[in-house]
C-alpha positions in Angstrom: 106.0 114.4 81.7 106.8 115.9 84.9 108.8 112.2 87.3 109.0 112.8 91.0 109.1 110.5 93.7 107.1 110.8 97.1 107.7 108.9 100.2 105.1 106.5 102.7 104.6 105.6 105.6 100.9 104.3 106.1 100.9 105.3 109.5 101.3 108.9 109.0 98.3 111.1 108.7 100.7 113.7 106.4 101.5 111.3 104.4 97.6 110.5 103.7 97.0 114.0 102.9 100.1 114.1 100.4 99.1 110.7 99.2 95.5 111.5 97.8 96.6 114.9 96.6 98.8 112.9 94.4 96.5 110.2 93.8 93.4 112.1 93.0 95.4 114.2 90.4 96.4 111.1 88.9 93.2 109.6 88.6 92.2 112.5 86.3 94.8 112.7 84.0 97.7 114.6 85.8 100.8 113.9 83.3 103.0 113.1 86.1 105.1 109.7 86.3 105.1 109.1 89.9 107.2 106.9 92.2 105.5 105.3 95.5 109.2 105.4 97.8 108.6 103.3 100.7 110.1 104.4 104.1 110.0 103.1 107.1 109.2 105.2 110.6 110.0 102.3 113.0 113.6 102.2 111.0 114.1 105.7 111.0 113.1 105.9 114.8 115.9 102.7 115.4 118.4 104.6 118.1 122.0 104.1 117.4 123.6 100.3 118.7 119.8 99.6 118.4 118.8 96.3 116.3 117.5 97.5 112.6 113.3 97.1 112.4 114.5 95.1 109.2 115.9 92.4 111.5 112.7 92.5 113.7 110.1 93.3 111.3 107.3 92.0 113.7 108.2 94.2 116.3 106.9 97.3 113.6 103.6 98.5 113.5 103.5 99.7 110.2 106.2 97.8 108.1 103.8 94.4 107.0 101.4 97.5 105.1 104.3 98.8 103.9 105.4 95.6 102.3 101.7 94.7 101.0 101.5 98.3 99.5 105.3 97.8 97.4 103.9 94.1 96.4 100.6 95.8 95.0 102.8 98.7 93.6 105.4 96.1 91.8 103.1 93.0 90.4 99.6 94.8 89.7 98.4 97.5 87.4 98.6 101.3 88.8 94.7 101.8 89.1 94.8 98.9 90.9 97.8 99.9 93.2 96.4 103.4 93.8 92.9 101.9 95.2 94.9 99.6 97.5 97.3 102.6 98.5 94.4 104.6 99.6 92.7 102.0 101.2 95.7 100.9 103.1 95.8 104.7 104.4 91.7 104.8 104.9 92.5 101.6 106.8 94.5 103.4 110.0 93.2 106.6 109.5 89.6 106.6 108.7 88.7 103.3 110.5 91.5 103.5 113.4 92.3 99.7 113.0 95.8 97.7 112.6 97.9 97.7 110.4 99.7 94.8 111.4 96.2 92.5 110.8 96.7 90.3 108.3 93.1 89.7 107.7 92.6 93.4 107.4 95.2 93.5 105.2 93.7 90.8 103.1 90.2 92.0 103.0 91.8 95.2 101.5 93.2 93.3 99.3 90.3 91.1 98.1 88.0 94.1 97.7 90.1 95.7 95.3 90.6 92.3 93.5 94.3 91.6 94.6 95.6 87.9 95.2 96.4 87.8 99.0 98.0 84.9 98.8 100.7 86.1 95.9 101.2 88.8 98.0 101.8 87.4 101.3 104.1 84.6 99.3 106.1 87.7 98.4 106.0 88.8 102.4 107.0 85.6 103.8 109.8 84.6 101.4 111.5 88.2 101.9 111.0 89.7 98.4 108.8 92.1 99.8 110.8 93.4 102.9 114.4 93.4 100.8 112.6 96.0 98.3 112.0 98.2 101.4 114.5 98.4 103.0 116.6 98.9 99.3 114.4 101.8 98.6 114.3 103.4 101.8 117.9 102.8 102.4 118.1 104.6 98.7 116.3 107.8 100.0 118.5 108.0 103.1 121.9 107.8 101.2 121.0 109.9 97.8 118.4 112.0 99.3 119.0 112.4 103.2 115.3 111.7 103.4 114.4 111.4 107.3 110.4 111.2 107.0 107.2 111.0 105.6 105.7 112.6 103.2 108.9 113.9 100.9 108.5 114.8 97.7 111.6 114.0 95.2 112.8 115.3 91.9 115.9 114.6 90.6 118.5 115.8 93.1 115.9 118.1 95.0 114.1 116.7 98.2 111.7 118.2 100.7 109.8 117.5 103.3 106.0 118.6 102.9 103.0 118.9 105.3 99.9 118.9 103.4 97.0 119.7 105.9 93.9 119.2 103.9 92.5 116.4 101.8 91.1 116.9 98.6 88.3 114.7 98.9 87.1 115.1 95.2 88.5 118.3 94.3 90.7 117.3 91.3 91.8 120.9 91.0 92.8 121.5 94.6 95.1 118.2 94.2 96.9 119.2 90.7 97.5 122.6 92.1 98.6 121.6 95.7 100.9 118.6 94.1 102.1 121.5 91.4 102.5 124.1 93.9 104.9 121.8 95.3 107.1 120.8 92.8 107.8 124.4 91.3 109.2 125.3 94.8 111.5 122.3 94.6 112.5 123.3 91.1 112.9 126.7 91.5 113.1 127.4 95.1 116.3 125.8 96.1 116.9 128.0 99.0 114.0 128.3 100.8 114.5 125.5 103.3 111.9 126.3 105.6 108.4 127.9 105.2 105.9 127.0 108.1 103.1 129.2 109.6 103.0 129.9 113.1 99.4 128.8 113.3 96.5 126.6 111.9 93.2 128.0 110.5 90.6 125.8 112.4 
């Protein structure tokens, strides 16, 4: 079984598209065990002499989804945290609203069956926000990660701009997701590869 580890940021469009590549694979049958690394934008934006986000969550647009989505990913079953993962992206990207709502958050939360409450215990007591800022802190230090979506296997890291969503094509996710991690294993060297244009 094929391990890698991908990092989120729900606030990222790229890291939707890289998200339901991986997530529609997944859902039928890919034999991939797959780690959901959470990283924080606002942290990684934080300028040097500059207060950490971690210190000042509130003042972060995207870090209380990020927290929900490692609760979900940690406590509940992984069909279960891959409906909420997606939702949590359809949230600020196909229905434009906040990610900082806690009601939004909890009706995401309650439609896929979740207990809000367990989960904003987990929030409010710091549980939540300490596993962040460990595994993004993690990613910086072992894998100089520095955005969203990277893919990560074993020592290997890259940064990787999807820009199409599968919808329901299970073969254009396993092959895009694949396509990916045989560069990273066998394509050491090739640092950059990025076309000049987009097809519209």
């Amino acid at each position: 079984m094929t391990e890698f580890g991908i990092t989120f940021d729900y606030r990222c469009p790229f890291a939707r598209n890289a998200a339901e590549h991986v997530l529609t694979a997944l859902e039928a049958g890919a034999p991939w065990d797959v780690h959901f690394v959470p990283f924080s934008l606002g942290q990684a934006h934080v300028e040097d002499g500059q207060t950490d986000i971690w210190d000042r969550p509130d003042d972060d647009s995207g870090l209380l989804a990020l927290q929900v989505g490692v609760v979900v990913r940690d406590t509940a079953d992984a069909a279960t945290f891959r409906a909420v993962h997606r939702a949590l992206f359809a949230l600020r990207h196909d229905r434009g609203q906040s990610l900082k709502d806690r009601a939004l958050l909890t009706e995401v939360l309650v439609e896929h069956g979740v207990d809000a409450g367990a989960v904003f215990e987990a929030i409010d007591d710091g549980r939540a926000l300490k596993t962040v800022k460990a595994e993004h802190e993690a990613s910086v230090r072992d894998h100089d990660v520095w955005g969203v979506p990277t893919f990560i296997v074993g020592d290997e890291a890259a940064f990787v701009r999807l820009m199409d969503r599968p919808a329901d094509d299970v073969e254009l996710a396993t092959q895009s997701v694949a396509r990916v991690l045989t560069l990273l294993a066998e394509a050491p060297t090739l640092n950059e590869f990025k076309h000049t244009s987009i097809p519209r």
